[in-house]
C-alpha positions, 0 to 999 in steps of 0.5 A: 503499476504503470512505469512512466520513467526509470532511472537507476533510482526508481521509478515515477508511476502512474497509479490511475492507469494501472488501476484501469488496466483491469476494467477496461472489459467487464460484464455488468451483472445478468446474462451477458453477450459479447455486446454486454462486455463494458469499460468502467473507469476510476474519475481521475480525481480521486487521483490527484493530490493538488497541494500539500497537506503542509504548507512550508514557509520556507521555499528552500527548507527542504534543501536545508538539511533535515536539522534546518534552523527554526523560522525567525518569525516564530516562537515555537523552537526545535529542540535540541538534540540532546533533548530527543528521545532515543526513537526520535534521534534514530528516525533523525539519522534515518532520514538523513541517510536517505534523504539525499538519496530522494533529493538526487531521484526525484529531481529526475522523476519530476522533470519527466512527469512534467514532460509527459504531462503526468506532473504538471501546474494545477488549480489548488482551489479546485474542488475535488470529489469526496471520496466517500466512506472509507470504512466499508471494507471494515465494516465488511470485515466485521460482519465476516467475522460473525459467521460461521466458516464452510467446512471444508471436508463439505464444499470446496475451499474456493468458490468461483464467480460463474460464467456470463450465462449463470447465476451469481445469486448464490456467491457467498463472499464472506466464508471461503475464497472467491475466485473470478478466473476469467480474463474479463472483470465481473460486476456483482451485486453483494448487501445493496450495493455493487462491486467490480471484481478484476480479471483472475483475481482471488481474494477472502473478505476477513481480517486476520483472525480469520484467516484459515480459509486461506490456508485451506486454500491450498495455494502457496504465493510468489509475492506477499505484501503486508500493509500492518495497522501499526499503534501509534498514538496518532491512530489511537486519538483519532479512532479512526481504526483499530491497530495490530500489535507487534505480538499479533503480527507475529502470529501471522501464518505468512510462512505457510503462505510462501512459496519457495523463493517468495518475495515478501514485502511489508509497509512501515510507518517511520518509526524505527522500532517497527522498522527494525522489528521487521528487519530483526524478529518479524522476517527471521521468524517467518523464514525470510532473509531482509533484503533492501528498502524502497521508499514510496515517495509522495507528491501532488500533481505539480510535483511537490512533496505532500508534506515538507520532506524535513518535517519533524512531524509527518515525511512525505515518503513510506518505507517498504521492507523487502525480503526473500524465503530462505530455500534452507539454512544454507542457500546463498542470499541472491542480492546482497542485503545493502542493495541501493534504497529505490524510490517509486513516486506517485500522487497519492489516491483519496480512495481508501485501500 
């Protein structure tokens, strides 16, 4: 990320210009010469949130507590705490908990994003550009799936995107690794439609059921981030993708992917049973010890929260679940597991991951 202020509580990033870094040179297909290196861009409106999803009636409710009493106007009233269930009596206590750790942040985070003019007043009613589809990844994934993988004891675990006087006709990104390991982005043409590929990049087009080309790769990683599909009912009314059970999950070979000391990070919904799975069965099963929580909190661009920080319903912020590979039963935690909780805000993109 592009780091545009840090304080003791995190940090405001810019999200766009972290993703340009990588294109700024790129050969676009055919033989290339040093005239052919070009600069693309992302459009800075698939960037830019300019008002919130929910309207909040009340302009002070977010400093109210986050059991703040219901509008007088309204019918509809907020049950009483004996009436949560337990999942919704443990998330309550947890956003209390960091509640006032975001208040205190993003105070901070504002006032420099308006200074350097990162946040700043915008046209609500301005008409943004469509994201496009947002399901060809999967589909991409899906058709991967049908194909037979490479054996290994024949070719090599890993192809590489060829120079700029070859040819990429013979790149096949759906059965081993692909690497691009020259310090330029490279474009490709893959079933009718063109992609970019960022500079000493490697990646495998699949989902986690076929994830053994990875593992034959050889190469163990310094970081891993995990962004899960959790079920919730939210996601199975809309159909929008499929989810992953925790049983699945657990299945995952992240502890072959792990180098010694490896960092491991995983994005949860918040719910506090999947919060707490991480914490207390996912990370010990694969080796690593839970070690402090950052919170994504999100804003439009002047600003504001993307949804009421007290709504019951839907937090404007994620959490992200950091650990470390234990190097043995006995090594020494290096930071102690009730590190401070650290903010990173941004604007959120339209541009599915």
């Amino acid at each position: 990320m592009s780091v545009l202020f840090q304080s003791a509580r995190g940090w405001l990033v810019d999200q766009l210009s972290h993703a340009n870094r990588g294109f700024e040179r790129c050969i676009a297909g055919g033989t290339a010469s040093r005239e052919r290196f070009v600069r693309f861009s992302y459009k800075s409106e698939y960037f830019e949130t300019l008002k919130p999803h929910i309207v909040d009636g009340s302009p002070r409710h977010e400093h109210n507590g986050a059991r703040g009493a219901p509008g007088r106007g309204g019918r509809k009233r907020k049950r009483k705490c004996e009436e949560l269930n337990q999942g919704e009596i443990d998330a309550q206590h947890y956003h209390e908990k960091v509640r006032r750790v975001i208040l205190e942040g993003m105070e901070s985070f504002v006032e420099a994003g308006r200074s350097c003019g990162y946040l700043a007043q915008v046209d609500g009613e301005r008409r943004l550009l469509p994201a496009g589809p947002d399901d060809r990844l999967a589909e991409l994934c899906d058709t991967a799936k049908q194909l037979p993988l490479v054996d290994d004891s024949e070719e090599h675990p890993a192809q590489r995107v060829p120079s700029d006087d070859e040819s990429l006709d013979t790149l096949d990104l759906f059965t081993r690794v692909t690497e691009n390991p020259w310090p330029f982005a490279r474009e490709v043409a893959f079933l009718g439609e063109t992609y970019l590929l960022p500079p000493r990049c490697s990646f495998l087009l699949s989902d986690v059921s076929r994830l053994q080309p990875l593992l034959n790769y050889g190469k163990k990683f310094d970081a891993v981030v995990l962004d899960p599909p959790w079920e919730n009912k939210s996601v199975k009314r809309s159909n929008r993708y499929s989810s992953l059970p925790s049983s699945q999950l657990a299945r995952l070979p992240v502890a072959d992917l792990c180098a010694p000391d490896c960092v491991v990070a995983t994005w949860v919904t918040n719910r506090q049973q999947h919060r707490r799975f991480v914490r207390e069965h996912l990370y010990p099963l694969w080796g690593v010890e839970p070690q402090a929580e950052w919170l994504w909190v999100k804003v439009t661009r002047s600003g504001a929260y993307v949804f009421p920080l007290d709504s019951p319903h839907k937090k404007p912020y994620e959490v992200l679940v950091l650990g470390r590979v234990r190097r043995g039963p006995d090594a020494l935690l290096r930071y102690s597991p009730s590190a401070p909780t650290h903010l990173s805000c941004s604007a959120p993109t339209q541009l599915a991951p």
